[in-house]
C-alpha positions as CSV (number, residue, x, y, z in Angstrom):
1,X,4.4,9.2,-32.8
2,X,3.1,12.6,-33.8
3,X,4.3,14.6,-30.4
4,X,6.3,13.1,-28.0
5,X,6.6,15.6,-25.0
6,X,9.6,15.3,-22.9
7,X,9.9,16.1,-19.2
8,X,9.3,20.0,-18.6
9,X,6.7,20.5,-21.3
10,X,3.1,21.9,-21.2
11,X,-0.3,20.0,-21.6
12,X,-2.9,23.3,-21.8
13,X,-6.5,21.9,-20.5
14,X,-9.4,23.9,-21.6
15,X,-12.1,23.7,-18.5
16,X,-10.6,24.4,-14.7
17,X,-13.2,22.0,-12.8
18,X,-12.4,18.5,-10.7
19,X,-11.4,16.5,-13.9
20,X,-9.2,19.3,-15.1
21,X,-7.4,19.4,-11.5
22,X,-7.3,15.8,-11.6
23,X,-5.7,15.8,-15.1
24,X,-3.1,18.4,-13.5
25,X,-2.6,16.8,-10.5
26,X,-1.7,13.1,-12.7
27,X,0.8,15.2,-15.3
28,X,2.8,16.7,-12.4
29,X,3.4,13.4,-10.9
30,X,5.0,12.6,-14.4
31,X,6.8,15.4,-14.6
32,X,5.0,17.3,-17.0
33,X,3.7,20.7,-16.7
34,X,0.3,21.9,-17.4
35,X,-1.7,25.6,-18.2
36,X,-5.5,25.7,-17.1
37,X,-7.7,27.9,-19.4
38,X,-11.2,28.6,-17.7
39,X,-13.3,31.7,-17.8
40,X,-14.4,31.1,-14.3
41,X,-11.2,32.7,-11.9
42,X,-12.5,30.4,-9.2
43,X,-12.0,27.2,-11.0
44,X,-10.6,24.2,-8.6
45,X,-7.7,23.2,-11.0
46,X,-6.3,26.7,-10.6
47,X,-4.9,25.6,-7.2
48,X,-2.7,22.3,-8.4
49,X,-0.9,24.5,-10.9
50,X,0.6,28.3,-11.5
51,X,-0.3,28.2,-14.7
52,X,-3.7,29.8,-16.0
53,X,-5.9,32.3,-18.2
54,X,-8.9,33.3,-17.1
55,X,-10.6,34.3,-20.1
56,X,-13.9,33.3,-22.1
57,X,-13.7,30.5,-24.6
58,X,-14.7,32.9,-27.7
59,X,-11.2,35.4,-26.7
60,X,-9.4,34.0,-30.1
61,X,-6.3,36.1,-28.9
62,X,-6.5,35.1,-25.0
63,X,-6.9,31.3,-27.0
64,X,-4.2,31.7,-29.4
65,X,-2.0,33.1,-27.0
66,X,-2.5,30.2,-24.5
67,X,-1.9,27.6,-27.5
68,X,1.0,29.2,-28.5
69,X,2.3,28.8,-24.9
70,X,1.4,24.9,-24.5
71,X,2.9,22.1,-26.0
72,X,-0.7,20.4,-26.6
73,X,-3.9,21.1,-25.7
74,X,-6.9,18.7,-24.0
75,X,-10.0,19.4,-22.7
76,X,-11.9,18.3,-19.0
77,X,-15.2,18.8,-20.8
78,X,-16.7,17.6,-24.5
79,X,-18.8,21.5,-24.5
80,X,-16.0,23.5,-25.3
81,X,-17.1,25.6,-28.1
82,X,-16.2,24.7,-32.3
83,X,-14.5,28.7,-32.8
84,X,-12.4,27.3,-29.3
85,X,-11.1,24.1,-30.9
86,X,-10.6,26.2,-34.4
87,X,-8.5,28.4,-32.7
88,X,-6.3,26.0,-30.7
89,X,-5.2,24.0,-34.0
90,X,-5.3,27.7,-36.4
91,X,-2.5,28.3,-33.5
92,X,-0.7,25.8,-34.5
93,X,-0.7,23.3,-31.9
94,X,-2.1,19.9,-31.5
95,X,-5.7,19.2,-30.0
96,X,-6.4,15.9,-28.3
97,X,-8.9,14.5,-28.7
98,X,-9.7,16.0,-31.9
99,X,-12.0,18.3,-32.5
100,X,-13.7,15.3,-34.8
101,X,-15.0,14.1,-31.1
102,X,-15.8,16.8,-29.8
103,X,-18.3,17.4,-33.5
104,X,-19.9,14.4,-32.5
105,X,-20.4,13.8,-28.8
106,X,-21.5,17.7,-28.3
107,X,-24.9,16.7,-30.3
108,X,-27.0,13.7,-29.4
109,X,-28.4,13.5,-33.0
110,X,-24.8,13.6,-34.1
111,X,-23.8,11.1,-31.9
112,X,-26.5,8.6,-32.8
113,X,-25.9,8.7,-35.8
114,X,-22.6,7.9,-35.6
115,X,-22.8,4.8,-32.9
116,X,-25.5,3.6,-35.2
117,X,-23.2,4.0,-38.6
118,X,-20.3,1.9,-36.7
119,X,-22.7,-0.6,-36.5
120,X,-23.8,-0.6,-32.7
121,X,-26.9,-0.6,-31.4
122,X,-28.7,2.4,-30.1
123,X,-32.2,3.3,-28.3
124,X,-34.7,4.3,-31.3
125,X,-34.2,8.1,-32.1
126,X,-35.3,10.6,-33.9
127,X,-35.0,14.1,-34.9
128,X,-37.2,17.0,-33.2
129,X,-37.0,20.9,-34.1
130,X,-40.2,21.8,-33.3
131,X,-44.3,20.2,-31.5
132,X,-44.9,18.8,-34.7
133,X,-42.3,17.4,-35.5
134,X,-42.8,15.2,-32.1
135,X,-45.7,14.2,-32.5
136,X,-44.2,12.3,-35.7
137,X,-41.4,11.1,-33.8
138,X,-44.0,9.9,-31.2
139,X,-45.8,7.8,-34.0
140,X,-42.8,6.0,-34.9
141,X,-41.2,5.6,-31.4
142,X,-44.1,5.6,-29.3
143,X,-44.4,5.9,-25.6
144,X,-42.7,5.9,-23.3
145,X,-39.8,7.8,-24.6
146,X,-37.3,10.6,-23.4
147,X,-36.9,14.2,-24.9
148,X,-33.5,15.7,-25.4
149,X,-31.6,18.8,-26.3
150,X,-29.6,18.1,-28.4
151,X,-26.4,20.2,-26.7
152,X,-25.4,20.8,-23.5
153,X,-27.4,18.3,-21.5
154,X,-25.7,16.7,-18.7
155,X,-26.5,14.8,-15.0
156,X,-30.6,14.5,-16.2
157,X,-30.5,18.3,-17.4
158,X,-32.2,19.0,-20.8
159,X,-34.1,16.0,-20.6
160,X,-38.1,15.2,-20.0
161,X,-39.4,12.2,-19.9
162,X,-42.7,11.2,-21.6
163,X,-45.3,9.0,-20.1
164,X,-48.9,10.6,-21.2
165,X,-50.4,12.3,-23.8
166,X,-50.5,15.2,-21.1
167,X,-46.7,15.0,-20.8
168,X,-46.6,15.4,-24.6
169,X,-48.1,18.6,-24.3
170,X,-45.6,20.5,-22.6
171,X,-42.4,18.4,-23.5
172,X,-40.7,20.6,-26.6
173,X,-41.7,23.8,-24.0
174,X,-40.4,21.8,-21.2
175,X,-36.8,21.8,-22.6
176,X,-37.0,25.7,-23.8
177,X,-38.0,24.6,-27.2
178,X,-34.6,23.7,-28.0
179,X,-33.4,21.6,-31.2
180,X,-34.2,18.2,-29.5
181,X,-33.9,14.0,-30.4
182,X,-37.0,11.8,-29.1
183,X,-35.3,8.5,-27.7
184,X,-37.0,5.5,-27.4
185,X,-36.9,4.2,-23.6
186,X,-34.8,1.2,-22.8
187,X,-36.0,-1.0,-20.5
188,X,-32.6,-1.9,-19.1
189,X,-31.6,-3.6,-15.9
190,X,-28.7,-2.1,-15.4
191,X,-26.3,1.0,-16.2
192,X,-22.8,0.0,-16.9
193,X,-19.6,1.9,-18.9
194,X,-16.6,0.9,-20.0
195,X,-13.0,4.2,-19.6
196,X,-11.1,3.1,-22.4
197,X,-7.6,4.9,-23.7
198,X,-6.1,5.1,-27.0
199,X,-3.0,6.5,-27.2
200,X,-1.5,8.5,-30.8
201,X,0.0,5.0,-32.3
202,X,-3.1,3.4,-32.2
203,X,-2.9,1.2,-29.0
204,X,-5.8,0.6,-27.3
205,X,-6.2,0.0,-23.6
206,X,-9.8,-1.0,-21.5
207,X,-10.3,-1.0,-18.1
208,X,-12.8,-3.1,-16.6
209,X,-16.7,-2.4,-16.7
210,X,-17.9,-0.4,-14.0
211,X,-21.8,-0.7,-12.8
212,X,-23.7,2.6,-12.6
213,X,-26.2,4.0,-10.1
214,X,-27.5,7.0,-10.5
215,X,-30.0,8.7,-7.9
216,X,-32.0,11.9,-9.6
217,X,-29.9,11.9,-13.0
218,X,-26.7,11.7,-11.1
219,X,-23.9,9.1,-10.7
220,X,-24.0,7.7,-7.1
221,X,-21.3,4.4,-7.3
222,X,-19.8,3.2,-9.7
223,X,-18.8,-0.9,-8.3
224,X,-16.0,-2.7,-9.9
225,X,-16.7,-5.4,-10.2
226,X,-20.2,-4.9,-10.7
227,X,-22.9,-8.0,-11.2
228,X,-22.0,-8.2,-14.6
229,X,-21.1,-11.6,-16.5
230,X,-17.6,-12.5,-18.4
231,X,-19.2,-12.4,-21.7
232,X,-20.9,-8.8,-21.3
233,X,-17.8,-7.4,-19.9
234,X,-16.0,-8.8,-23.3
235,X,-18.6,-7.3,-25.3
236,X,-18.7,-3.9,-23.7
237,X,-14.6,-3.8,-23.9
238,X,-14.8,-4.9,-27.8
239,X,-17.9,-2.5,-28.8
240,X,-15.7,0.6,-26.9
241,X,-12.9,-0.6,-28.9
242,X,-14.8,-0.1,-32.2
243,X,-15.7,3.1,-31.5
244,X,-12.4,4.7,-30.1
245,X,-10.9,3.6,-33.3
246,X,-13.7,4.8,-35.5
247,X,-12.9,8.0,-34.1
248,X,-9.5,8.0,-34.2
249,X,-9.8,9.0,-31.1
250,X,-5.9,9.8,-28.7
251,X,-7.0,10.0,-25.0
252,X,-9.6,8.6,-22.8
253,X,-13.0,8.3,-22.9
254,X,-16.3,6.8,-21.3
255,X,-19.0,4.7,-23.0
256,X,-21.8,4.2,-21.1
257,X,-24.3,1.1,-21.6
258,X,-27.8,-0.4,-21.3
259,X,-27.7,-3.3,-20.0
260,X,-31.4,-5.0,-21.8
261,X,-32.5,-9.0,-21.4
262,X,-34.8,-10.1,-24.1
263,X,-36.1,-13.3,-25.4
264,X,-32.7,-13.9,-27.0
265,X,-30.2,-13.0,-24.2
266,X,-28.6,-9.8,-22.9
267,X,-28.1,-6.9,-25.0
268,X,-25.6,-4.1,-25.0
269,X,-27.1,-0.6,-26.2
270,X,-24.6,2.4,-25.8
271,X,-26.9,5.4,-24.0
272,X,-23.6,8.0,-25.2
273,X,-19.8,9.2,-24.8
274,X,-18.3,10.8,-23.4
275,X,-14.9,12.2,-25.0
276,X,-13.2,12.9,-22.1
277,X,-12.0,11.1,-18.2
278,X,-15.3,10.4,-16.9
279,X,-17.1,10.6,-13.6
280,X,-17.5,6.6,-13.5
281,X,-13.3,6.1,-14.1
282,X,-12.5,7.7,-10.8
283,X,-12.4,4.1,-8.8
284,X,-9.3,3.9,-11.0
285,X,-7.1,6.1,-8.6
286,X,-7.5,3.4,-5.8
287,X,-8.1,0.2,-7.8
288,X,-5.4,0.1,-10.6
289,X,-1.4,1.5,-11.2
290,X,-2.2,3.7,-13.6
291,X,-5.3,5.9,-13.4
292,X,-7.7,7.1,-16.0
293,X,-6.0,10.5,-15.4
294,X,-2.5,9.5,-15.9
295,X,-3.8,7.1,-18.7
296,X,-5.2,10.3,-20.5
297,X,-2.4,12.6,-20.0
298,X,0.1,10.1,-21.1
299,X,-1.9,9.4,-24.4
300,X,-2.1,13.0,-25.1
301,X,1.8,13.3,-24.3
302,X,2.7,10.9,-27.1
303,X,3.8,8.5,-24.6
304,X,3.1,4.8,-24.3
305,X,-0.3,3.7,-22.5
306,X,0.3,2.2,-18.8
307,X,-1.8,-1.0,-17.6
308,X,-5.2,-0.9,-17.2
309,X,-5.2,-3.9,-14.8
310,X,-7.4,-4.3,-12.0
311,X,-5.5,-4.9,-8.7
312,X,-8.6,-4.9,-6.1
313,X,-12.3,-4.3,-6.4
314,X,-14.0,-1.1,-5.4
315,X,-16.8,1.3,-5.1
316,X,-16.6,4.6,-5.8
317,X,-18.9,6.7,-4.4
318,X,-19.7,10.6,-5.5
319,X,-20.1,13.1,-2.4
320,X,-22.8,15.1,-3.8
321,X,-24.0,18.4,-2.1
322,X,-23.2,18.7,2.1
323,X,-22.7,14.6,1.9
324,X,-18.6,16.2,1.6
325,X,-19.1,17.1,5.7
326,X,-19.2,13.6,6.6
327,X,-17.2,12.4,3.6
328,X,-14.0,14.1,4.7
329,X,-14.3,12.4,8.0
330,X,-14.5,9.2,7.0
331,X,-11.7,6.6,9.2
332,X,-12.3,3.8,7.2
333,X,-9.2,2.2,6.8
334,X,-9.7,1.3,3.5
335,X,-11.2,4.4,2.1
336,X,-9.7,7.1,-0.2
337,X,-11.1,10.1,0.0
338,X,-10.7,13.2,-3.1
339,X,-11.9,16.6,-2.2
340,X,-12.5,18.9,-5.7
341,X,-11.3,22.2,-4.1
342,X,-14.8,23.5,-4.4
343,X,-15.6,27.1,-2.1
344,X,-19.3,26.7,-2.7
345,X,-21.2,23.3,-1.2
346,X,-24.5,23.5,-3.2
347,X,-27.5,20.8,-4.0
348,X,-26.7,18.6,-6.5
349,X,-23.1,19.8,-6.8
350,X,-20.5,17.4,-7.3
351,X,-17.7,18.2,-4.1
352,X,-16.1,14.9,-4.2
353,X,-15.6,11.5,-3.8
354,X,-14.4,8.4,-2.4
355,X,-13.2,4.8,-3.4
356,X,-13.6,2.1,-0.9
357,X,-11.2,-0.7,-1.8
358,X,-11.6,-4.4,-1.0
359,X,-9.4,-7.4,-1.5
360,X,-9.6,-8.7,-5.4
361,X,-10.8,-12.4,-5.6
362,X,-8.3,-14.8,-5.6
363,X,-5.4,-12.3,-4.6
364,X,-4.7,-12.3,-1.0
């Protein structure tokens, strides 16, 4: 083990939102201790621990002070900057996951490149810096296809999608003229991912596939288990192994999937990942022992991975916007309900969620 933390010691998590607090909220119950860094002062995960800095994430000295007080260092988002990560490990403490991950999930092109070098199968991509250079993308991928910046796109943002010669036009404007990657559109019938854990002596741990819906761009439910069949399940579980260990990768982390039928059966291409917990994990907290939050902070800790095991199915469902109302007033007797600590309800805003659990086939 490279950094076995005992009781008492202090995970520092760069980003304050819901999967920081979560993250917080899963290390106290172990006994473990943990320091938020966000630049926002109203950050959620500020209220599950005393520990914080609120200071940008280009302060070297706010940074290197913060490492220096921490024990380790993990992250609730895959954006935190390159000079951030730099100055975490030029502190002299360990990052999980590496900054190697973060390299290559915080650019599509990047990313692609990668999946496609372990050997997995991807949409068709290519690189786009400027209107030119899409309309040669365009003759070698053809339409319809999807624009994307290549950093910082998240939830459908960043992203156009290309129908017409008409939508062609405005496309590279569309996304701010941006350093982009033409994608290829997958004509999938489903969304599923796979939150898998690897902790820092190489053991890997995969929980069960979730299916995905999203309404515009964003996750709706995530249904465990979805309608998704034994041998795609295997396949999604053995194709996020290959890449978790490709990256040498300690912590958790979401690969998300196109599920494609063609003439020769079902196909599995991986849409991205995500180096971090991830939105579609959270039916974990109701459904299994050990969550993908006490899964990650355990990996990070040096400590040995807990089960991933499945002990009844279950739908998780985001609470998106004003749906939180109504969402905290659930009396469903079999519902479990997480508030993010949030001041501000906005549209489109993640302020929640719930799992609704349901006995497990076969267990009574």
């Amino acid at each position: 083990m490279k950094n076995r933390l005992s009781t008492g010691a202090t995970i520092g998590i760069l980003g304050g939102g819901q999967l920081g607090r979560m993250m917080a909220l899963a290390a106290h119950r172990l006994g473990l201790n943990t320091h938020i860094y966000c630049p926002d002062e109203n950050s959620p995960a500020f209220a599950v621990t005393p520990h914080k800095t609120v200071a940008a994430y280009e302060d070297i000295a706010a940074l290197t002070k913060f490492a220096q007080s921490v024990d380790c260092v993990t992250y609730e988002f895959e954006n935190v900057p390159a000079q951030t990560a730099a100055a975490i490990t030029e502190a002299g403490t360990e990052l999980f996951p590496s900054a190697k991950a973060l390299e290559i999930s915080q650019d599509r092109l990047v990313e692609k490149r990668f999946i496609s070098t372990v050997g997995i199968e991807v949409a068709p991509y290519a690189k786009v810096d400027s209107q030119q250079e899409l309309d040669i993308a365009l003759e070698k991928i053809g339409l319809p296809a999807v624009l994307k910046t290549r950093r910082f796109g998240y939830d459908g943002k960043g992203q156009t999608m290309l129908k017409t010669a008409q939508d062609v036009e405005t496309a590279f404007d569309a996304i701010g003229a941006q350093p982009a990657i033409l994608e290829g559109f997958v004509p999938f019938e489903k969304e599923i991912s796979v939150i898998i854990a690897r902790d820092q002596a190489g053991h890997v741990a995969a929980y069960d596939p979730a299916e995905n819906v999203h309404q515009n761009h964003i996750l709706k439910t995530s249904t465990v288990p979805g309608n998704i069949n034994v041998d795609v399940c295997e396949t999604a579980k053995s194709i996020a192994t290959q890449l978790i260990v490709a990256l040498d990768y300690v912590g958790v982390m979401g690969v998300e999937f196109f599920v494609v039928q063609t003439n020769s059966g079902t196909q599995l291409v991986v849409n991205e990942i995500a180096p971090r917990v991830h939105n579609s994990g959270h039916w974990t907290q109701a459904a299994c022992l050990n969550d993908q939050f006490e899964q990650h902070i355990r990996a990070v800790a040096g400590w040995d991975l807990g089960s991933p095991e499945r002990h009844a199915d279950v739908v998780m469902e985001n609470l998106i916007g004003d749906e939180i109302i109504a969402g905290m007033k659930t009396t469903e007797s079999n519902t479990q309900v997480h508030h993010y600590g949030k001041s501000e309800i906005r549209a489109g805003r993640k302020m929640g969620h719930i799992n609704r659990i349901f006995a497990k086939k076969g267990v009574n």
